[in-house]
Structures are given as structure tokens and as C-alpha cells.
N, C-alpha and C positions, 0 to 999 in steps of 0.2 A: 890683246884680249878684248873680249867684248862686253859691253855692258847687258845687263840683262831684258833693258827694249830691245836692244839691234839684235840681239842673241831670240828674242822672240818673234822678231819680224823676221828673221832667216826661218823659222821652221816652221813659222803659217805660210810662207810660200813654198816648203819643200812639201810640205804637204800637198799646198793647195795645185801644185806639179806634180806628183803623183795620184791624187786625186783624177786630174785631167789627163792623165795619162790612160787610166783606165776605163774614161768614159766617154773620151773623143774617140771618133773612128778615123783612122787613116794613121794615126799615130805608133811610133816605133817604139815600145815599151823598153827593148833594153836596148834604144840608142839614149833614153834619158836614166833606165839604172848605170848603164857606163860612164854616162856625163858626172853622174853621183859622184860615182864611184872615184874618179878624175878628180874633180873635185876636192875630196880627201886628200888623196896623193897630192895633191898641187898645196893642198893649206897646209900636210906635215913638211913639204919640201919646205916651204916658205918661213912657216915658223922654224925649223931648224936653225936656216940661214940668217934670220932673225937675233937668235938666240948667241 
């Protein structure tokens, strides 16, 4: 689990990554919602196997 800085500095960069996602050009909007998305998947995997 994570404390409540590191749990805030994950979400001013997911932000701050979607954010730039939508205002860079050249950029592949849902090759980084899938990475998200990934993401999820990979943390419930992990925490599972954790547990």
C-alpha cells in the first residue's frame, strides 16, 4: 500500500500524462489509455500474489 505522498505523486503524473496526451501532436492517445489500462491489470495481478 502506499502512503498518501506517493499515492499523490502517482496521480499528478497520471494526470499530468493525460494531460499531454491531449495536447501534444503526434501522440497516440489510446496507446497510453492501454498502457493505463495495463497498468491496472499488472497492480491487481501483483497485489493478488502479494496477498
Amino acid at each position: 500500500m502506499l502512503d498518501p505522498a506517493s499515492r499523490q505523486t502517482i496521480l499528478t503524473l497520471l494526470v499530468m500524462g493525460i494531460v499531454f496526451s491531449f495536447v501534444a501532436t503526434g501522440v497516440n492517445i489510446w496507446a497510453h489509455i492501454g498502457g493505463l489500462l495495463s497498468g491496472f491489470v499488472l497492480y491487481g495481478f501483483i497485489r493478488k500474489l502479494r496477498l
